[in-house]
DRENPAKOL-347383 format. One line per field, with one value per residue (C-alpha): x, y, z; residue number from 1; residue in one letter. Coordinates in Angstrom, 3 decimals. Example, Ala and Ser with C-alpha at 12.3 -4.5 7.8 and 13.67 -1.06 7.14 Angstrom:
<pts>
px = c(12.300; 13.670)
py = c(-4.500; -1.060)
pz = c(7.800; 7.140)
seq = c(1; 2)
type = c(a; s)
</pts>
This chain:
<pts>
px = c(0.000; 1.514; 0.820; 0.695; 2.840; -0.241; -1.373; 1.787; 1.357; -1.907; -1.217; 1.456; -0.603; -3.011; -0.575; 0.887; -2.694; -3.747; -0.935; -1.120; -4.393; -3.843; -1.406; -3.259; -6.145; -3.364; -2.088; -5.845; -6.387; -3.371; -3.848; -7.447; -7.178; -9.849; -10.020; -13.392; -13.159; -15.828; -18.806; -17.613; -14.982; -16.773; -20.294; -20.860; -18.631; -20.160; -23.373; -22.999; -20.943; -23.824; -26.436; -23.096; -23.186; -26.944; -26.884; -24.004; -25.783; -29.138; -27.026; -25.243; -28.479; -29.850; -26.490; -27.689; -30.597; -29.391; -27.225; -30.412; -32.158; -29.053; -28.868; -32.707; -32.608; -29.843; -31.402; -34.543; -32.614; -30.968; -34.320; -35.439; -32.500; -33.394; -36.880; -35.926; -33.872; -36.762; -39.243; -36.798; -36.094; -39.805; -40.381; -37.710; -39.532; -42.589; -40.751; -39.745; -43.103; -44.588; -43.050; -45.197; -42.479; -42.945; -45.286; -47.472; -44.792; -42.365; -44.801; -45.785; -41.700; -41.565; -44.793; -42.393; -39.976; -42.400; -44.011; -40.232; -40.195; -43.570; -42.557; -38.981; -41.636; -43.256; -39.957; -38.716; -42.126; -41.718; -38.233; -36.992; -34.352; -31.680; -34.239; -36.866; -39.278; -40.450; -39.618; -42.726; -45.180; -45.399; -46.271; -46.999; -44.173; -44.241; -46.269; -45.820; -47.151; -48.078; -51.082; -51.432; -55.449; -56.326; -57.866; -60.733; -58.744; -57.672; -54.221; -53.557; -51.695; -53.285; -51.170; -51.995; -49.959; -50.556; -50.453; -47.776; -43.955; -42.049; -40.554; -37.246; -36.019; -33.115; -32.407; -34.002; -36.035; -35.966; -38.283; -37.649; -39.353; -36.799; -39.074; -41.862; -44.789; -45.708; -48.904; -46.477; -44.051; -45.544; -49.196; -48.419; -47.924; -45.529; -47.075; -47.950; -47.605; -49.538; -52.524; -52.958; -55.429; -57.459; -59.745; -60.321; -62.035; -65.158; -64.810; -67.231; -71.140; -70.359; -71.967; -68.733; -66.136; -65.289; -62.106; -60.944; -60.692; -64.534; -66.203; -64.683; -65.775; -63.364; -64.606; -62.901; -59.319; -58.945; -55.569; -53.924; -50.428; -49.528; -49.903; -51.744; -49.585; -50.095; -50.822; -51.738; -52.236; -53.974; -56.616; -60.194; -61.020; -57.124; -56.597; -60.095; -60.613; -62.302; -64.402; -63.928; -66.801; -67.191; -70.502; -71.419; -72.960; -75.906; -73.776; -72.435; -68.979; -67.064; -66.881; -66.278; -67.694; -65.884; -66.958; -65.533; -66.270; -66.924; -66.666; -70.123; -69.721; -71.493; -70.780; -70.595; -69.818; -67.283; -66.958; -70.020; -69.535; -66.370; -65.414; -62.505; -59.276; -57.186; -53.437; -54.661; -54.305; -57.150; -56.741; -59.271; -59.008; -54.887; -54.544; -53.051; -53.676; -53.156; -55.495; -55.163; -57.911; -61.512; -63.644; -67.168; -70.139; -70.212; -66.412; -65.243; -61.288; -60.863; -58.243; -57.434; -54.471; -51.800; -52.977; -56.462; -59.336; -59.875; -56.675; -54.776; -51.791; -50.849; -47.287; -48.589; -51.948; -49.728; -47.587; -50.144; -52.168; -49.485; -48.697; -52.269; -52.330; -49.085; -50.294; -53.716; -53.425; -53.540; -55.038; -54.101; -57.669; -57.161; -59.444; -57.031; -53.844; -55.707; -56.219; -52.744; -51.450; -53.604; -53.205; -49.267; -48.962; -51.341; -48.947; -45.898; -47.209; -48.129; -44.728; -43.318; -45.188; -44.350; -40.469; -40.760; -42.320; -39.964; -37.097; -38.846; -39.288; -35.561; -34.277; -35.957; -34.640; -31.108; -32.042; -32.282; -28.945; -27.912; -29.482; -28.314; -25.008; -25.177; -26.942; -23.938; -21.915; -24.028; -24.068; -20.151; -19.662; -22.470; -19.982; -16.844; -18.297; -19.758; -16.172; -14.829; -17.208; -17.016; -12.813; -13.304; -15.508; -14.227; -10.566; -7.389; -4.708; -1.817; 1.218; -0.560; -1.615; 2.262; 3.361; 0.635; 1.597; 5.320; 4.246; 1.968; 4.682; 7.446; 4.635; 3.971; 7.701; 8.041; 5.087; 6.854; 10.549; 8.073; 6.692; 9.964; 11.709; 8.887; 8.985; 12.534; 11.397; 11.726; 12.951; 13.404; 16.532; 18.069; 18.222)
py = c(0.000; 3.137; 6.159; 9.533; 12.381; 14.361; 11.068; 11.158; 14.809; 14.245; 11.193; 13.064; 16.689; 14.778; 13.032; 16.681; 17.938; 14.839; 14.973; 18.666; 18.473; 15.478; 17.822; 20.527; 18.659; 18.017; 21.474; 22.543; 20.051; 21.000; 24.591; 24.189; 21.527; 19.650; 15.781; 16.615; 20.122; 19.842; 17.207; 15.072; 14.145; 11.791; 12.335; 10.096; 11.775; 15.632; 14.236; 13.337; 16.361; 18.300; 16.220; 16.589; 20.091; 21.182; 18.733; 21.148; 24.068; 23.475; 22.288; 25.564; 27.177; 25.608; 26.454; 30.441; 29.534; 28.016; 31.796; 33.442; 31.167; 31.406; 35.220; 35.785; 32.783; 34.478; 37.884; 36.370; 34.472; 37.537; 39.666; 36.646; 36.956; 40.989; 40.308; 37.084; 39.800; 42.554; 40.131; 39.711; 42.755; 43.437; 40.346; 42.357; 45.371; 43.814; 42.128; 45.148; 47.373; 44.040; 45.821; 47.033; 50.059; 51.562; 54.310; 55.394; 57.707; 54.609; 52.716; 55.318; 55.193; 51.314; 51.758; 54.427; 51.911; 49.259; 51.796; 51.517; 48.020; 47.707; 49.512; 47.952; 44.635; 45.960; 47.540; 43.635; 42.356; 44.508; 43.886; 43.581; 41.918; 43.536; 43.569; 45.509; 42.645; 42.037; 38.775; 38.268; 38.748; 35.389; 35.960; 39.557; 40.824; 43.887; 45.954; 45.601; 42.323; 44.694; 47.495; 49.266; 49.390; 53.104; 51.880; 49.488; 46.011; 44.826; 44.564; 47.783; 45.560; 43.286; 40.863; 42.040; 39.345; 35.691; 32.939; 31.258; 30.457; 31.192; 28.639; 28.434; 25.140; 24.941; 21.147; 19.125; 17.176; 20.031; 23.017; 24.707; 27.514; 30.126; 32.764; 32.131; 34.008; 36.811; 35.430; 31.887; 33.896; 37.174; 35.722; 32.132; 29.573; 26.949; 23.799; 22.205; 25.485; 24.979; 27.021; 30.815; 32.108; 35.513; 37.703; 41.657; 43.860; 45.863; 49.563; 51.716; 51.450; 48.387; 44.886; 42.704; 42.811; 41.518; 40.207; 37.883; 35.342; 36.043; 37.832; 37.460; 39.534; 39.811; 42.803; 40.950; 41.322; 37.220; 36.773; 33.864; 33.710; 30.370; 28.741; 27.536; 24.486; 21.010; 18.397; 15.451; 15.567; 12.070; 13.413; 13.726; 16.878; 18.351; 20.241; 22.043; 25.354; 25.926; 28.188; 29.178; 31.243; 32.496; 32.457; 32.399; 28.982; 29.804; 30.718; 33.531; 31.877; 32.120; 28.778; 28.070; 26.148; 24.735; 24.282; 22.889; 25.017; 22.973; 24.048; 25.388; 27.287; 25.130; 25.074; 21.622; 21.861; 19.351; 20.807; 22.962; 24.624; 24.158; 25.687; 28.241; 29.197; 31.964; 30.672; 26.698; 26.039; 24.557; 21.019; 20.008; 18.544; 18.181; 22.014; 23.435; 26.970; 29.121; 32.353; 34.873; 37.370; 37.244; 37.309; 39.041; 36.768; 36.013; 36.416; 34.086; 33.094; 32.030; 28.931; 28.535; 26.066; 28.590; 27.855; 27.086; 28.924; 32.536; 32.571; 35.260; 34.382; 37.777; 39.590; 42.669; 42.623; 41.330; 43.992; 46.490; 45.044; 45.671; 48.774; 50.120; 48.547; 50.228; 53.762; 53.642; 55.104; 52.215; 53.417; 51.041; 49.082; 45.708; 45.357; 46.733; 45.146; 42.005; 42.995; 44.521; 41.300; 39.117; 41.528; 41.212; 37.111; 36.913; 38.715; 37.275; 33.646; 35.155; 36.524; 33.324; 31.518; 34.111; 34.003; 30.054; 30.400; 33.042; 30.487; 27.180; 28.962; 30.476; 27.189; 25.879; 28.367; 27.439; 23.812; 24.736; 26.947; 23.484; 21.745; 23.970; 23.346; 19.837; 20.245; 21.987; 19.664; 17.381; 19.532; 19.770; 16.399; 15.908; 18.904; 17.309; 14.087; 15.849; 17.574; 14.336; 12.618; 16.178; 15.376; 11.804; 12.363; 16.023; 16.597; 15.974; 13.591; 15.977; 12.592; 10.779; 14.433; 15.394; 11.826; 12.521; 15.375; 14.529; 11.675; 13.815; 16.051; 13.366; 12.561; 15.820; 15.816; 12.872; 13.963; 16.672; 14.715; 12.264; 14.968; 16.386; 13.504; 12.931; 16.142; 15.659; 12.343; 13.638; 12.319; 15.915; 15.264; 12.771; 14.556)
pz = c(0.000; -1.165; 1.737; 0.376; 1.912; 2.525; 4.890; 6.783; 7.523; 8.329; 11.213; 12.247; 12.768; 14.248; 17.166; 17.990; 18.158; 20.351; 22.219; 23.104; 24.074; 26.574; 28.060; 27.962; 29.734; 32.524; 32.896; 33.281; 35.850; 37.774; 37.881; 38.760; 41.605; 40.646; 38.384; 36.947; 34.819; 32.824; 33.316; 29.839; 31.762; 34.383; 33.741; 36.482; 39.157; 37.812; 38.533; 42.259; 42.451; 41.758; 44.507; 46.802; 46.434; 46.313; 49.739; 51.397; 50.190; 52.417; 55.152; 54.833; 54.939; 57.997; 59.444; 58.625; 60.509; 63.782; 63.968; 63.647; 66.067; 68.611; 68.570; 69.392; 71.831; 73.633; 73.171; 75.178; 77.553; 78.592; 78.927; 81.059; 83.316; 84.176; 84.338; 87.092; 88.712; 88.369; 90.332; 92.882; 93.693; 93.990; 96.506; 98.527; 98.588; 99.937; 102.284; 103.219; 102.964; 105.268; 108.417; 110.914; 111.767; 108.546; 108.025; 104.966; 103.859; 103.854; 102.130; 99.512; 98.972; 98.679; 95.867; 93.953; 93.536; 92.618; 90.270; 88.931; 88.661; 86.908; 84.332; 83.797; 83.376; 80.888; 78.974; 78.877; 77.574; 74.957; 74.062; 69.969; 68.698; 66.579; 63.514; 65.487; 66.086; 68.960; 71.123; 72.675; 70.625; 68.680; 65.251; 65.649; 66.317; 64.285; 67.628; 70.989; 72.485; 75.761; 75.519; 78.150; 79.242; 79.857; 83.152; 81.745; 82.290; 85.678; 85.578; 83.575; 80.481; 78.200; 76.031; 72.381; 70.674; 69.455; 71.425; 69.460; 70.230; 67.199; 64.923; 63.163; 60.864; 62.122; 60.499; 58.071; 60.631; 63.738; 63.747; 67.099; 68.982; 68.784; 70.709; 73.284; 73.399; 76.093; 77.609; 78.139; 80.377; 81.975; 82.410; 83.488; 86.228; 85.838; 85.935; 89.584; 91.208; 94.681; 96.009; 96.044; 98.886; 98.018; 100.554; 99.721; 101.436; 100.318; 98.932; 100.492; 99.395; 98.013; 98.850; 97.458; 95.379; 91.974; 91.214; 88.502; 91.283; 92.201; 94.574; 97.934; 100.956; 104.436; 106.607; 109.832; 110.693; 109.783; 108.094; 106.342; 108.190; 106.501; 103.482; 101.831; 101.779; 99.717; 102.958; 101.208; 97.074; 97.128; 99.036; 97.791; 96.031; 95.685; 92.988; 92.842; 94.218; 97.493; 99.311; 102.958; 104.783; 108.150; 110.091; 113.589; 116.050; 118.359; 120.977; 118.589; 118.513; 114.629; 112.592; 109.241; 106.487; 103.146; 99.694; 96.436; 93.496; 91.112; 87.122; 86.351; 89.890; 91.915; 95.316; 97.232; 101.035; 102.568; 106.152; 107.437; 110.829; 112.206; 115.283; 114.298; 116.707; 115.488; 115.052; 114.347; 110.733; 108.895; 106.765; 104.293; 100.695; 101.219; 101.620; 104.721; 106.102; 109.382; 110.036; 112.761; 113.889; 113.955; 110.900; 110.128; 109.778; 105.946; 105.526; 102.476; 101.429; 98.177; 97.423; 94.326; 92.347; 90.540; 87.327; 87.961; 85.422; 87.020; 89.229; 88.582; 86.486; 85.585; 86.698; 86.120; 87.786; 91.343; 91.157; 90.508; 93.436; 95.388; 93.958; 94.779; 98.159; 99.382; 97.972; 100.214; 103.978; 106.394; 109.354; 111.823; 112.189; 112.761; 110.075; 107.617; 108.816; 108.339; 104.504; 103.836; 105.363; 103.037; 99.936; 100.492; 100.968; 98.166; 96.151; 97.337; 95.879; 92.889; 92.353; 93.558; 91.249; 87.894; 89.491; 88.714; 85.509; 84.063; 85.406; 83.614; 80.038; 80.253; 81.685; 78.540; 76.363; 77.551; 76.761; 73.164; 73.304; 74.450; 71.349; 69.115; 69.704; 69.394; 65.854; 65.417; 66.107; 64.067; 60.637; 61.120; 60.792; 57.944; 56.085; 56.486; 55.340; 52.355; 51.182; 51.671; 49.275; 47.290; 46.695; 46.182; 43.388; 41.377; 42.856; 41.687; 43.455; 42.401; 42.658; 39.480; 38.075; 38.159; 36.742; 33.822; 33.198; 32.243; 30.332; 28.408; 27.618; 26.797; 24.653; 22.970; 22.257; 20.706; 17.930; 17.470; 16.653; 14.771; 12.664; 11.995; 11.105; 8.472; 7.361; 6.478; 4.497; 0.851; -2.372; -2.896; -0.389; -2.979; -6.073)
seq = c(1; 2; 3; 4; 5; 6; 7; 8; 9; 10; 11; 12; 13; 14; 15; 16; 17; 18; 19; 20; 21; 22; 23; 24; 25; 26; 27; 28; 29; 30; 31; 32; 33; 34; 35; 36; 37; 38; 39; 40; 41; 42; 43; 44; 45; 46; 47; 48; 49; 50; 51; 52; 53; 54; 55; 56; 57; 58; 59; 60; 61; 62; 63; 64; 65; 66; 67; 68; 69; 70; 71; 72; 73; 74; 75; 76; 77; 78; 79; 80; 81; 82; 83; 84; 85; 86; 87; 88; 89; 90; 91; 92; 93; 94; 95; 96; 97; 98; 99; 100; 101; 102; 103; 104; 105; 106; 107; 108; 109; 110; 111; 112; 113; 114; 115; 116; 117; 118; 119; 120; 121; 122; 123; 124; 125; 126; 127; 128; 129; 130; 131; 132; 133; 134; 135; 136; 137; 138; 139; 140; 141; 142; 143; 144; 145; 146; 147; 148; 149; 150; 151; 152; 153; 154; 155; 156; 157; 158; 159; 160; 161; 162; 163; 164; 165; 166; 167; 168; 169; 170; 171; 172; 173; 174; 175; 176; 177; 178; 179; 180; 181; 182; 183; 184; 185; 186; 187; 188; 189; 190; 191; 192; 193; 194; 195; 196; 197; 198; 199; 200; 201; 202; 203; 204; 205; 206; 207; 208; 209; 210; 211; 212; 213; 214; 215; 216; 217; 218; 219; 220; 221; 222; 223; 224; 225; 226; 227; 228; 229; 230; 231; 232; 233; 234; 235; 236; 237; 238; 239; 240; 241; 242; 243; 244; 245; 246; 247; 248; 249; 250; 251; 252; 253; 254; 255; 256; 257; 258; 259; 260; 261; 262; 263; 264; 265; 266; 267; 268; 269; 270; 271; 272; 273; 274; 275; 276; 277; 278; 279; 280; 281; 282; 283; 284; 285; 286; 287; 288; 289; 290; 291; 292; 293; 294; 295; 296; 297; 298; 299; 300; 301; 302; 303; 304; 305; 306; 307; 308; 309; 310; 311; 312; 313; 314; 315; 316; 317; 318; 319; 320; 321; 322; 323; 324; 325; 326; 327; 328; 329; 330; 331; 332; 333; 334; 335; 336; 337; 338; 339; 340; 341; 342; 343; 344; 345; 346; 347; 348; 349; 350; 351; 352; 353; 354; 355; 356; 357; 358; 359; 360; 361; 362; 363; 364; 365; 366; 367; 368; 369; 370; 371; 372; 373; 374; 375; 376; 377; 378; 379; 380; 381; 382; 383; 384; 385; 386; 387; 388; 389; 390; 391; 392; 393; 394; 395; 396; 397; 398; 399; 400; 401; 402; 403; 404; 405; 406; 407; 408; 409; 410; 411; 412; 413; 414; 415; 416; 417; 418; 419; 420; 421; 422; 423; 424; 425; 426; 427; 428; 429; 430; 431)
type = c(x; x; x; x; x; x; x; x; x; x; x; x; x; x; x; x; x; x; x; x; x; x; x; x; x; x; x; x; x; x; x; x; x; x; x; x; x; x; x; x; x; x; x; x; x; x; x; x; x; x; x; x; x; x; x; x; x; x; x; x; x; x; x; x; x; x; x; x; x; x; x; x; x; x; x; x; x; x; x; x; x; x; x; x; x; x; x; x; x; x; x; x; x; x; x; x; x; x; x; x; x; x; x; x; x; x; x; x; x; x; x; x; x; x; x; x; x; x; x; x; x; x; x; x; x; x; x; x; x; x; x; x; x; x; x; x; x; x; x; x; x; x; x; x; x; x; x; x; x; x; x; x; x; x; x; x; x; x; x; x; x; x; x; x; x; x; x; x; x; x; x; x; x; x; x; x; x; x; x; x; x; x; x; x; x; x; x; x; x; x; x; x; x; x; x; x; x; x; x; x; x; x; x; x; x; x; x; x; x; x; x; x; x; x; x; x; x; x; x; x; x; x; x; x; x; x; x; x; x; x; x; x; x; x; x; x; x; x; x; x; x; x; x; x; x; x; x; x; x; x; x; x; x; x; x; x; x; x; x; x; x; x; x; x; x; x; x; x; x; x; x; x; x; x; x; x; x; x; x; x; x; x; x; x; x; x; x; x; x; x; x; x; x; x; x; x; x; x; x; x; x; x; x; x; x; x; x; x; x; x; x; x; x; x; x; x; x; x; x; x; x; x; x; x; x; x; x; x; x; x; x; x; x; x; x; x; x; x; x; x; x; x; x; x; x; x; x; x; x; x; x; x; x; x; x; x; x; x; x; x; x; x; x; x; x; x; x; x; x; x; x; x; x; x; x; x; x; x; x; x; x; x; x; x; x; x; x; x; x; x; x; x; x; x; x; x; x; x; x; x; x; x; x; x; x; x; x; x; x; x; x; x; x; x; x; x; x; x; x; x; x; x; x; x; x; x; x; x; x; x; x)
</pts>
């Protein structure tokens, strides 16, 4: 077979150009790092590149998210932790106004600084993160979750917000509440708080007085000294509110009676006319309490679980009781001592019990700082396993890259020699 010099020029342009392009192929691998340049060379490898990839992209994402969640977390955690310290403070202060040396001056004084405190409470429940929104208000948090009530509602705030905790996805399988909701923390009783007792006394002209507790009437100096404490919670009828109301026997000596309030307000008596002693503490339904003083026929004390329906459950409205109560003139009645000392261990439960509910949801809200960082820790390793699989598949093991790349150009070389040595293949030379 006879071959043409235009063939041999041919096969030998077309080595040098295969040749130079293997090496090129190398050099562009090289300088970019990476095995797979462009998907036609592993289609297979480019296409779990890309799944790779996309996968690291959302975990990257939800990575975003759990900074977003841990800033307003922490941003709430921290309001929790003045507001814990506000309600302190404000137990102190009662503590204090509870002295008999003080005078109405003093306790006017101790109110200002309550006054103080009150508000602080409602700067916190209004608090916004660094984007302006606020943390309280669930899913309305473009106002404040607090409105104040221009005198019509009880406590003087009303919660404005939703009753929803904020969510965040902060994982593919975890959608956590990154902010709690006002009403859950400022107007709540941590579950199995214990028994609140209630007796006001009647304003002027009036018959009795309404309260979001009921209508409880105590004209007599009778005052709850201790408790009410849980005695026994297997007894019969713990857990439901109760009714305690003074009369007088034939021989005009006080006793008391007892009733369980049942849902639809009926009343259904489980101790009728029991002699009373001032100082002995009364037991029924596995509640505890001591009274002192002597109470007016048709006296009533209210007990009532924490976070029974109609207990107050409100921070605000406690400190606003007390607020009001420490801002009256006491005049020295037995009678009203009796009341300021019931008004003021009414409102140290309450706080007690809003002090232990502020403490559960941040203790919670530290639980998911907690969780956070262990999703953390989670997603890390999920990365790392990802660039792993990521190199495996699309980058470039540099040892056989450099060993391929002097091949290619010994290679390239020798097409080159090749084609000149043809070139120089001429009968031309000869004659």
């Amino acid at each position: 077979m006879r071959v043409s010099t235009v063939t041999m020029y041919e096969q030998s342009l077309s080595a040098m150009n295969r040749q130079q392009g293997d090496f090129l192929k190398v050099g562009q691998q090289i300088a970019s790092g990476r095995r797979v340049v462009n998907p036609s060379d592993d289609p297979q490898a480019a296409s779990r590149a890309v799944g790779v990839s996309q996968a690291k992209a959302v975990t990257q994402q939800f990575a975003d998210a759990r900074v977003s969640a841990r800033n307003t977390l922490a941003q709430a955690e921290s309001v929790l932790n003045s507001t814990a310290d506000a309600i302190t403070s404000a137990k102190t202060l009662l503590v204090q106004a509870a002295s008999d040396t003080l005078s109405d001056v003093d306790r006017q004084s101790v109110a200002s600084e309550l006054r103080g405190i009150y508000e602080t409470l409602i700067g916190q429940a209004n608090a916004t993160d660094g984007n302006g929104r606020y943390l309280f208000g669930g899913y309305q948090d473009n106002s404040p979750p607090f409105a104040r009530t221009s005198g019509e509602g009880i406590s003087g705030v009303s919660y404005v917000g939703d009753e929803n905790a904020r969510e965040q996805r902060i994982d593919a399988s975890r959608l956590m509440p990154v902010a709690d909701n006002g009403k859950t923390i400022f107007q709540s009783v941590p579950s199995g708080a214990g028994y609140v007792a209630r007796a006001e006394r009647e304003s002027p002209g009036e018959t009795s007085i309404g309260t979001q507790q009921g209508f409880v009437r105590n004209e007599g100096s009778v005052a709850f000294t201790s408790g009410p404490n849980r005695v026994d919670p297997n007894a019969e009828h713990f857990g439901k509110p109760f009714e305690l109301e003074f009369s007088t026997d034939m021989d005009g000596n006080p006793v008391f009676s007892v009733s369980v309030v049942e849902a639809d307000g009926t009343r259904t008596p489980i101790v009728t006319d029991e002699s009373y002693e001032s100082g002995k503490a009364v037991v029924f339904g596995g509640v505890s309490i001591t009274l002192e003083g002597m109470p007016a026929d048709g006296d009533q004390i209210q007990l009532r679980p924490a976070n029974a329906t109609g207990a107050n459950q409100d921070l605000f409205k406690s400190l606003k009781d007390a607020i009001d109560l420490l801002e009256l003139d006491q005049e020295g009645t037995p009678e009203n001592r009796a009341h300021f000392r019931n008004t003021i261990n009414t409102v140290m439960r309450e706080l007690d019990n809003s002090l232990d509910n502020v403490l559960t949801v941040r203790a919670s809200m530290g639980a998911r700082l907690n969780e956070l960082d262990v999703v953390d820790a989670v997603a890390g390793n999920r990365m790392m396993n990802y660039e792993k699989t990521l190199s495996d598949l699309v980058d470039l093991d540099y040892a056989k890259a450099i060993a391929d790349y002097s091949l290619r150009q010994v290679g390239l070389q020798a097409a080159q020699k090749a084609f000149v040595d043809v070139k120089s293949m001429s009968l031309f030379n000869f004659l």
